[in-house]
N, C-alpha and C positions, 0 to 999 in steps of 0.2 A: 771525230765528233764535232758536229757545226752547232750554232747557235746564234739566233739573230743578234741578240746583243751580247752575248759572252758568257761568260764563267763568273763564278760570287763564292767565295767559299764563305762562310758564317760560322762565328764556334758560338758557344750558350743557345742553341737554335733551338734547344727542348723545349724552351717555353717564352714568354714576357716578350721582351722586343727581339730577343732576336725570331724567335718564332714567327712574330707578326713581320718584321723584314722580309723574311722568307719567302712568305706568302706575298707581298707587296713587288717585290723583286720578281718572281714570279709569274705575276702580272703584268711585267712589263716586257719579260719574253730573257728571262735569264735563265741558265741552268745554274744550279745548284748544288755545293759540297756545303752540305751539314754537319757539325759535329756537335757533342754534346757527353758526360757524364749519361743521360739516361737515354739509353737509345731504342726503351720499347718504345717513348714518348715522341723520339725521331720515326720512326717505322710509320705514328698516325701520322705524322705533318708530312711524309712524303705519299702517304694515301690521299691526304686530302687535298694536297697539293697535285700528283696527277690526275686525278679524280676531275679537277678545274681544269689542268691543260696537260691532256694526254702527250704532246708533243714535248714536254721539257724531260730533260735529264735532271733528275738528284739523285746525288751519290753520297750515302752516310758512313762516318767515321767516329766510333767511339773515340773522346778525349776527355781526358782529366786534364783539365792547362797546367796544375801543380806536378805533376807527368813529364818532365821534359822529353826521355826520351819518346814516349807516346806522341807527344805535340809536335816531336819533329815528322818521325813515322806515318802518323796518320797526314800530315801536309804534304810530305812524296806522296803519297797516295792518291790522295786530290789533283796533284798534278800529272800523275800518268792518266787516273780513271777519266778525268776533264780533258786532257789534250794539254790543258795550260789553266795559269791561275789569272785573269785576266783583275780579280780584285778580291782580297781579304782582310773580311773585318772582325775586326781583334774586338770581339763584345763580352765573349763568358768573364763573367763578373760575380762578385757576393758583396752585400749588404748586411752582414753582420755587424757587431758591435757594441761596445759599452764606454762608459765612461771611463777613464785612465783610472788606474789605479783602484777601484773597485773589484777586484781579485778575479776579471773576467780577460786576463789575457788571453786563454784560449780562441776564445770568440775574435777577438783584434787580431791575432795572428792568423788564424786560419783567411780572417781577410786581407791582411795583406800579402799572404804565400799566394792567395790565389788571385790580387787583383795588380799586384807589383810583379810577382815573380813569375807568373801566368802571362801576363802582358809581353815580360821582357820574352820569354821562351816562342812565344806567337811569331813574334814581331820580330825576331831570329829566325826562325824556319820560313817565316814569307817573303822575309827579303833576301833569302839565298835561293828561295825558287825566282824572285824578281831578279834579282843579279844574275842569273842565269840566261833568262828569258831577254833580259835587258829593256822591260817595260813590267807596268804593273800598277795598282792603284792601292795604297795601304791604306785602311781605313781605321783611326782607332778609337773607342766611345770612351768618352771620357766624363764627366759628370760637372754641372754647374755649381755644384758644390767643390769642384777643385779649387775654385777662383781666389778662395778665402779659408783660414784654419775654421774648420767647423766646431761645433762643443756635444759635450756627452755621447750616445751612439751615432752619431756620426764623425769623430773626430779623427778616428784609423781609415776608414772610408774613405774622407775627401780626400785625407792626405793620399792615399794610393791613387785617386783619379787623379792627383795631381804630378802624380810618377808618368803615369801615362800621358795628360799631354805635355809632359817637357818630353818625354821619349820622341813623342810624335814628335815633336818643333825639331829635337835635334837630329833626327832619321831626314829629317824637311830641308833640314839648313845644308845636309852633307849633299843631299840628292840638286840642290841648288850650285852645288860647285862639278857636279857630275852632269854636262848634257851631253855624254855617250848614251847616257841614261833615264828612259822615258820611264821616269819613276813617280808618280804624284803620291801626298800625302797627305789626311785628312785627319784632322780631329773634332769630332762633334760634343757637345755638353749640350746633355738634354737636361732638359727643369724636369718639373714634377709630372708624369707619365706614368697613371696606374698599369702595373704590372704586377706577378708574382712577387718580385723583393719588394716590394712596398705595400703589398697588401693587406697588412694590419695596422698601415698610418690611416690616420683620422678620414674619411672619405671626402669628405670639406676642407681637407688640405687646399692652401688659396694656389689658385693658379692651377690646379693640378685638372690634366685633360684624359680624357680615355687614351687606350695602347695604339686603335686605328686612326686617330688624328694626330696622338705624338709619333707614332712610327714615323707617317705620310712628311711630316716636315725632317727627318732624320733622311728618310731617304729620296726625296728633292734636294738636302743639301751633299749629301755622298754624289749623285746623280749629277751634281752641277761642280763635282773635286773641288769645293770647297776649303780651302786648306784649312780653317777654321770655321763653326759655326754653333751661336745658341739658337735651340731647338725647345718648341716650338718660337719663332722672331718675336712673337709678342706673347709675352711681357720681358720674354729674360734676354732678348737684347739691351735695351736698357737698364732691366737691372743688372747683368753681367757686365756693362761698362760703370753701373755706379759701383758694385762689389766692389771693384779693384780700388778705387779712391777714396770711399769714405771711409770713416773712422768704425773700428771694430764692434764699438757701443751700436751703432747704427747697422752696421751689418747684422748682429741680432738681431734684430728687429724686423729686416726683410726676410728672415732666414729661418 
């Protein structure tokens, strides 16, 4: 199985950005392993994905990331049906949430089983198909709210995007003492990008761009192995370098 630029596998690809990736990816001559929880919602995005280029391969894999065994399973998969896993991005995520202690752990837990313990299980099975292969590109989304402890329903959240990108750095720093090993590794923090999880926030959210202008900077910076990048560069480059220094009071207030 050829392909002018290679293989992509995506998980969360039902809907929001990773669905929009997909399609963007797509575009620029990738095949495609999809996964997802809902896979009649995979079945339209790979219609209307060949439907645009009859020539591409995608190949759909039911996955729950809270699944381990499933998450490993369905990644053998992708990499026999693909030939190879040329790059897998670690995106299926959830945005639930409540304030601490407000008797909504359910909600906090289910986000962090699926966006901590989801991440690490991915991000296991794609680097024992990279370790194999002995190349590969890890891609992991990680959220501009990891930068800082966020408050109220976002507070379980950031913290979990902020599992993912130390995961990423330290996957990064190992693969830095390995050049047997043509392994790159990314982690992206996108701002405010309407999508599915967010689509009951304020529509006037400041900063906040549609799914096909925020994908398009997510996937120029995976595109250019970026080992890091805020997405889209303006405005949360700068504010992602003020996040980190200024005083917590302040950080409210951008946030």
């Amino acid at each position: 199985m050829t392909s002018s630029r290679g293989t992509i596998v995506i998980t969360g690809a039902s809907s929001g950005l990773g669905a929009e990736m997909a399609r963007q990816f797509a575009d620029l001559g990738y095949d495609l392993g999809l996964a997802a929880r809902r896979t009649e919602r995979l079945e339209q995005l790979r219609a209307e994905i060949l439907a645009a280029h009859p020539d591409r391969t995608v190949v759909l894999e039911p996955m729950d990331v809270t699944d381990a065994d499933q998450v490993f399973a369905a990644t053998r998969r992708f990499a026999e049906q693909l030939g190879r896993i040329d790059r897998y991005v670690v995106n299926a995520g959830l945005g639930k949430g409540a304030p601490m202690g407000t008797g909504r752990f359910d909600a906090n837990r289910q986000t962090v089983m699926t966006n901590v313990v989801g991440a690490l299980a991915q991000t296991e099975a794609a680097m024992e198909v990279f370790r194999e292969q002995q190349r590969g590109h890890l891609v992991m989304v990680s959220s501009i709210s990891a930068l800082r402890g966020m408050r109220k329903t976002m507070t379980a959240y950031a913290a979990s995007k902020a599992f993912v990108a130390n995961l990423a750095e330290g996957v990064r720093s190992e693969m830095l003492g390995a050049p047997e090993l043509d392994i790159d590794v990314s982690v992206v923090f996108p701002g405010y990008i309407r999508s599915e999880m967010n689509e009951k926030v304020a529509q006037k959210t400041r900063f906040m761009v549609d799914t096909t202008t925020g994908v398009a900077a997510m996937v120029a910076a995976i595109e250019g192995r970026r080992p890091k990048a805020y997405v889209p560069a303006w405005p949360w480059v700068p504010i992602g370098a003020a996040m980190r220094v200024l005083p917590l009071q302040q950080v409210r207030r951008l946030m």
